[in-house]
C-alpha positions in Angstrom: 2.3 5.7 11.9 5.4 5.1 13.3 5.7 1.0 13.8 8.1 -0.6 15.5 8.7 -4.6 15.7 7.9 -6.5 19.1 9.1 -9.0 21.1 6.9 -10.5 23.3 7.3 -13.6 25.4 5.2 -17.1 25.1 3.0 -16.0 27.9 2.5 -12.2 26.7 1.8 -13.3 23.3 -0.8 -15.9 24.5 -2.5 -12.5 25.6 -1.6 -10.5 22.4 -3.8 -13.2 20.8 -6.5 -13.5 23.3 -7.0 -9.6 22.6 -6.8 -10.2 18.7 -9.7 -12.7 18.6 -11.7 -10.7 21.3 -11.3 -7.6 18.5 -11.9 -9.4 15.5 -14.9 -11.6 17.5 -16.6 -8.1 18.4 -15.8 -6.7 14.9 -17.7 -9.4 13.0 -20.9 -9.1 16.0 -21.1 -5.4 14.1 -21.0 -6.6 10.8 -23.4 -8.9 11.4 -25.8 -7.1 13.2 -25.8 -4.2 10.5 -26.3 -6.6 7.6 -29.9 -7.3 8.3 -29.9 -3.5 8.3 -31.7 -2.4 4.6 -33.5 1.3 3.6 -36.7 1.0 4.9 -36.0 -0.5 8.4 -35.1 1.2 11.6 -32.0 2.0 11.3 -28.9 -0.1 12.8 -27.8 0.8 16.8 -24.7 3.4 16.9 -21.4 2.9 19.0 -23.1 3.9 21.9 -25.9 1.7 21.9 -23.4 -1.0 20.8 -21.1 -0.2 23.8 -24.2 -1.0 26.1 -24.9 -4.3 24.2 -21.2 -5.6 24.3 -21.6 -4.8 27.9 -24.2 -7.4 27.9 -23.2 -9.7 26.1 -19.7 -9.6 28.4 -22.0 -10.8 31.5 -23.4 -13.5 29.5 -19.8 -14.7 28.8 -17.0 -14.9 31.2 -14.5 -15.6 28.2 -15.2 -12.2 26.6 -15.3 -10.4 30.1 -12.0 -11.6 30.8 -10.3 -9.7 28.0 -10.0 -5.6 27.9 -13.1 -3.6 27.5 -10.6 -1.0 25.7 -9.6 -3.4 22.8 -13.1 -4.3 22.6 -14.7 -1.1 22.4 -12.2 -0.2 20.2 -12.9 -2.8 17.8 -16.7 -1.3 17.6 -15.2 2.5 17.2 -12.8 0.8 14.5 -16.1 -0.3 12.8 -17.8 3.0 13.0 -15.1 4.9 11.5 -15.0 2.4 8.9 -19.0 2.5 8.4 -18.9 6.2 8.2 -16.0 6.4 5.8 -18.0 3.7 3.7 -21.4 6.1 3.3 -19.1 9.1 2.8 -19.3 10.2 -1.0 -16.2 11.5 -1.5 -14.0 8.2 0.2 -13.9 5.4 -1.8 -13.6 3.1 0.9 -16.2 -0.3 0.5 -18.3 -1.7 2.9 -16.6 -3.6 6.3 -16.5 -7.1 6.3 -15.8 -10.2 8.1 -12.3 -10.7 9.7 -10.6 -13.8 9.3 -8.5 -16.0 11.8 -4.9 -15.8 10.3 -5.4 -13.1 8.2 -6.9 -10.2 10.5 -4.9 -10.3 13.5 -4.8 -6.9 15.5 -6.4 -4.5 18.2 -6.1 -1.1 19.1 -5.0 0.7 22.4 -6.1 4.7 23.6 -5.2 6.9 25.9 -2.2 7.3 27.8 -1.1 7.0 31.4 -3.1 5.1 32.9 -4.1 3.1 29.5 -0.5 2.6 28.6 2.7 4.0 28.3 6.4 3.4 27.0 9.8 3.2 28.2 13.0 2.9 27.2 15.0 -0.1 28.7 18.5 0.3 26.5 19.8 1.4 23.3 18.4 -0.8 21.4 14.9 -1.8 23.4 12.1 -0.2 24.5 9.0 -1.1 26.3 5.6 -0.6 25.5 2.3 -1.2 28.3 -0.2 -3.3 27.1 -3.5 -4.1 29.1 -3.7 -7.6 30.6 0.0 -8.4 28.9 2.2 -6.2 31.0 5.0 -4.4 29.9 6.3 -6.4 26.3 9.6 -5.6 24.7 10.1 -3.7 21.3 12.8 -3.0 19.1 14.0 1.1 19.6 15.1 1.3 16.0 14.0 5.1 16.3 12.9 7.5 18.7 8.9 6.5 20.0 6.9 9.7 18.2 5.9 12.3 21.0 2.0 13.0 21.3 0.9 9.4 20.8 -2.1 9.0 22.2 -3.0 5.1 20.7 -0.8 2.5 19.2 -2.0 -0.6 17.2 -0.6 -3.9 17.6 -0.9 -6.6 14.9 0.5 -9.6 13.5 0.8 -10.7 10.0 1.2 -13.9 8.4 4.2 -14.8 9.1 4.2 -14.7 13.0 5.4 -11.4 13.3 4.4 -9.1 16.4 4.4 -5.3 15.5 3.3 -2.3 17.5 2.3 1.3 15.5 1.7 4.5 17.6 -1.1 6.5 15.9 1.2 9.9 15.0 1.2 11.3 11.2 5.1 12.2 10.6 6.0 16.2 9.5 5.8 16.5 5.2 9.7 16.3 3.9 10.8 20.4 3.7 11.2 21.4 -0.3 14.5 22.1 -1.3 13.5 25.2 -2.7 15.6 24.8 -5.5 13.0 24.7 -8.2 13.5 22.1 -9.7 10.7 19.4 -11.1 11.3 15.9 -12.2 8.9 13.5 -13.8 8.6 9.7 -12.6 7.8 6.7 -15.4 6.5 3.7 -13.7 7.2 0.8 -15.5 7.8 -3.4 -14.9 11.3 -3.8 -16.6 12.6 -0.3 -14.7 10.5 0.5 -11.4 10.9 3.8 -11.9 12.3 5.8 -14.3 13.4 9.5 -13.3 13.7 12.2 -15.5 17.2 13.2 -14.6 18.3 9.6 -16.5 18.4 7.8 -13.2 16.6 4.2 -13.1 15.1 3.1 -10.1 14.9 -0.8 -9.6 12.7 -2.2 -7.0 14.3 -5.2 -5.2 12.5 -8.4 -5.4 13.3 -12.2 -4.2 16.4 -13.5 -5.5 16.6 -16.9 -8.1 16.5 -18.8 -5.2 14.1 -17.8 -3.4 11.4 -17.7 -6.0 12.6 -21.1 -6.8 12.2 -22.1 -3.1 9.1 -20.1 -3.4 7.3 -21.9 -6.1 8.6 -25.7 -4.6 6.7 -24.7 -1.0 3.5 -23.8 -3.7 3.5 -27.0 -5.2 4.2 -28.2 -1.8 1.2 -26.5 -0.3 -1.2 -28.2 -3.2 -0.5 -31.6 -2.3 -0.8 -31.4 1.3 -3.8 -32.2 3.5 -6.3 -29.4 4.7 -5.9 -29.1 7.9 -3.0 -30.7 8.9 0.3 -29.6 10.4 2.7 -30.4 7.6 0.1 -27.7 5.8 0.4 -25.3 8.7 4.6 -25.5 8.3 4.4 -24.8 4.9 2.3 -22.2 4.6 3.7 -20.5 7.5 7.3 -20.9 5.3 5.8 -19.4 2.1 4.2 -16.5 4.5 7.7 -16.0 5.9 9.3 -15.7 1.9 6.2 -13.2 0.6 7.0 -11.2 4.2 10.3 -10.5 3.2 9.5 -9.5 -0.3 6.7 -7.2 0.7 9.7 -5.3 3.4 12.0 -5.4 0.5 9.3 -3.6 -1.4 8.6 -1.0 1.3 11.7 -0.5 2.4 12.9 0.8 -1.3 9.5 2.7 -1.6 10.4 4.6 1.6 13.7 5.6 0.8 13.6 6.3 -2.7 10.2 8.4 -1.8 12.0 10.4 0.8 14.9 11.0 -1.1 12.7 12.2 -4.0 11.1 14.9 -1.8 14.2 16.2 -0.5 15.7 16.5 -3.9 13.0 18.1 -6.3 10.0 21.1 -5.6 7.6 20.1 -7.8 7.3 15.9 -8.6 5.1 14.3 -11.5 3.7 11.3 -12.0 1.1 9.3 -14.5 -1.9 9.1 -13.3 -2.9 5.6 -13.7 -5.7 3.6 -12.8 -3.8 0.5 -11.1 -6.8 -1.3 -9.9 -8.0 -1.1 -13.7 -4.6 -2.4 -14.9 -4.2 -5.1 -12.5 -8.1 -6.7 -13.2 -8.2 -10.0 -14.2 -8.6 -10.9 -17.5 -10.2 -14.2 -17.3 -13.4 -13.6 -18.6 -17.0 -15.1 -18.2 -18.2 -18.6 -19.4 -19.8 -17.0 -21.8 -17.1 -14.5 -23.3 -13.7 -15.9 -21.7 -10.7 -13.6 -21.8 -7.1 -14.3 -24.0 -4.0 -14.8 -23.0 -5.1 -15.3 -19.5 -1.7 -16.6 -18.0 0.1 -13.8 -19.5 -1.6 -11.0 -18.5 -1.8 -12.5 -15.1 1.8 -12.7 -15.1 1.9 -8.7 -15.9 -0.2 -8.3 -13.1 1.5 -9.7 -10.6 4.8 -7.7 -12.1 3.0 -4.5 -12.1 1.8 -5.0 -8.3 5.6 -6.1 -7.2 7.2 -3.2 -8.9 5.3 -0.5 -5.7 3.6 1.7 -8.3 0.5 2.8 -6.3 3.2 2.5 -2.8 5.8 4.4 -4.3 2.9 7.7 -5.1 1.6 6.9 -2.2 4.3 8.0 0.2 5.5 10.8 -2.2 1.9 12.5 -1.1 2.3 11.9 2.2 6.0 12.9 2.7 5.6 15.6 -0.1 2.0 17.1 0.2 0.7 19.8 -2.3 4.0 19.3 -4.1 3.0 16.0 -6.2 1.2 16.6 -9.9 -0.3 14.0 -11.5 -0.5 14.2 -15.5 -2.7 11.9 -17.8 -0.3 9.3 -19.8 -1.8 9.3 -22.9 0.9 8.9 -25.2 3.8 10.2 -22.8 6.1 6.7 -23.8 5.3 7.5 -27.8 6.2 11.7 -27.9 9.8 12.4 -28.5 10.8 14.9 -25.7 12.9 17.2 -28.0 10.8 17.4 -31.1 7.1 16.4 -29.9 6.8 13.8 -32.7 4.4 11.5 -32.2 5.1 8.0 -33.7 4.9 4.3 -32.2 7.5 3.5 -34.7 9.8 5.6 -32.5 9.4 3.2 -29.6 11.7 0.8 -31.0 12.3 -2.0 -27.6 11.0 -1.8 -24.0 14.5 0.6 -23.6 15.4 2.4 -26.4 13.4 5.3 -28.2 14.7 6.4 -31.3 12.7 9.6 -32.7 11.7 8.6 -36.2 11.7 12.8 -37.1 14.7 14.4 -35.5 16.8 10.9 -35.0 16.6 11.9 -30.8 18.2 8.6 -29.5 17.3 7.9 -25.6 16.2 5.5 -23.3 12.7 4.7 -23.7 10.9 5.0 -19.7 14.0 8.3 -19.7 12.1 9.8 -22.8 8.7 9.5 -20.9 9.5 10.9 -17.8 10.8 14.0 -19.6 7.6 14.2 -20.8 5.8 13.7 -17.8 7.9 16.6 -15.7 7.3 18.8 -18.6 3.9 17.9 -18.2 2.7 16.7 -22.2 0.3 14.7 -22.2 -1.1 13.9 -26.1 -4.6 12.8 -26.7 -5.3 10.2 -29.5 -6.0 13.0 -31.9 -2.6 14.7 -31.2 -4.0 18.2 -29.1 -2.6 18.4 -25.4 -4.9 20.7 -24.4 -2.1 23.2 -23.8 -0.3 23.0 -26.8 -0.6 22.9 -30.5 -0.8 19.2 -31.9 2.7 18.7 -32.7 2.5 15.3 -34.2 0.7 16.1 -37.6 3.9 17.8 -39.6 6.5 17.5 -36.9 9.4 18.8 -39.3 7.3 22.3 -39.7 6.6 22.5 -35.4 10.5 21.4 -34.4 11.0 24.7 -33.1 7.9 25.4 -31.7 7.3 22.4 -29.6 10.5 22.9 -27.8 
């Protein structure tokens, strides 16, 4: 997708939200009408026979039949794809639910031609056609993909208007070179390469998480529903906006720039959604050290780990191996010892065997491109257990 920030006027966005409520309106009609839907029963009506039914409802209200039958039949395709992906075995996608005023803001647009088209006006702006709206301004900060046949317009929390034409980029070339590097992901270093080079992920300054935690304590003590409530949260929207750019911005360079440098790329396989669960516990059986481990989750999800793989398979396809972490931070990389006494600090690993002096996340990732993983036991599968008598295997687990 390639997106692209708009710029509409008062009266064109008044439209870009009449479309957005229309969508998410005609969403939450199909997820309501297929949860009364249960094994047994006849089963729920299809896009078709929904089409025909949001054509009748449309006569019945002159507020819906105002709007454009394409955004709303696209919000009922939108929830057919997503209903299919959900009974599909193999995607882990969950059931669709409600949309939320706010939160869900967006509609979809297909065809070309006579559906819509685009333009370029200068160097800088370009023009996109959008039903009911008109023709509504966008930043040209690259070239408009060629073959786009729908775009997606949606706003997020913080007021912003963007516009995405549906296009899936070409994969990053390999160098060719041979070359294979291995990525740690960790909270103090983003991510850690295994050439020695440390990757930090840019976050909110001092300030700003100051500022940021003053409009939180803000935001408890104002009224529900009132507009000194809307201001703030709009501001704290505005701060977490330009964290989460800052965050995809370095993912997308630092991915790209990975691909174009290394053939073969490895990463740990972890479970992120496992790492990141809550820790608080039942009544019954409450978790420990709640606070802290919600404080490593919220590092863990700031730092891009799952963003960072993420684009690295979709700019690097087929060329991106993941290898199980089991004891990659605890194995020297020149002897194979195995020892958590080696792990001296979060950034130094001193080899309690061979005296192998390194950075600690460095030391990993060379394991990780050479592709070790130890199990508890000390086999890798591959090779010989290497952390039993590591002064009899130096040579051999080279």
């Amino acid at each position: 997708m390639s997106r692209y920030r708009l710029i509409p006027t008062p009266a064109q966005e008044a439209v870009l939200q009449d479309h957005c409520g229309h969508a998410r309106y005609v969403w939450n009609l199909a997820v309501e009408q297929h949860s009364h839907w249960h094994p047994g029963r006849k089963s729920a009506p299809g896009y078709l026979e929904q089409c025909r039914q949001l054509t009748q409802a449309q006569s019945g209200n002159p507020w819906l039949a105002e709007g454009s039958q394409t955004v709303q039949q696209q919000a009922l395709r939108d929830f057919t794809q997503a209903m299919t992906a959900f009974f599909d075995p193999a995607n882990p996608a969950g059931r669709p639910s409600w949309r939320k005023a706010g939160r869900d803001e967006g509609f979809r647009i297909v065809g070309r031609g006579r559906q819509w088209d685009v333009r370029r006006v200068s160097r800088h702006v370009g023009q996109v056609w959008v039903p009911k709206a008109g023709w509504v301004r966008f930043r040209w900060s690259r070239a408009v993909p060629e073959g786009a046949k729908s775009y997606r317009v949606t706003q997020d929390r913080a007021g912003r208007w963007h516009v995405a034409f549906a296009m899936i980029p070409a994969p990053v070339p390999a160098p060719g070179n041979g070359q294979v590097v291995g990525i740690d992901r960790g909270v103090a270093v983003a991510a850690a390469l295994s050439t020695g080079q440390l990757l930090h992920c840019p976050a909110l300054t001092g300030r700003e998480r100051t500022r940021l935690r003053r409009l939180q304590r803000r935001l408890a003590r104002a009224r529900r529903g009132s507009n000194r409530r809307g201001r703030v949260r709009h501001a704290i929207a505005r701060l977490r906006a330009r964290d989460r750019d800052r965050r995809k911005d370095w993912a997308e360079k630092t991915s790209t720039g990975i691909a174009r440098r290394f053939d073969v790329i490895r990463v740990e396989d972890l479970k992120i959604g496992n790492m990141t669960r809550s820790a608080k516990g039942t009544r019954e059986n409450p978790g420990r050290n709640v606070r802290q481990k919600a404080g490593l989750n919220r590092e863990i999800l700031r730092s891009g780990w799952g963003l960072l793989v993420r684009r690295l398979e979709d700019k690097a396809p087929g060329r991106v191996e993941k290898i199980k972490p089991a004891l990659t931070s605890q194995r020297c990389s020149a002897c194979g010892q195995v020892d958590r006494a080696s792990r001296e600090s979060q950034a130094v690993f001193r080899c309690t065997a061979c005296g192998f002096a390194c950075n600690a996340d460095v030391n990993a990732a060379i394991n990780i491109a050479a592709g070790h993983a130890v199990t508890a036991r000390g086999g890798g599968g591959v090779a010989r257990p290497v952390n039993r008598e590591p002064h009899l295997l130096l040579q051999s687990a080279q």
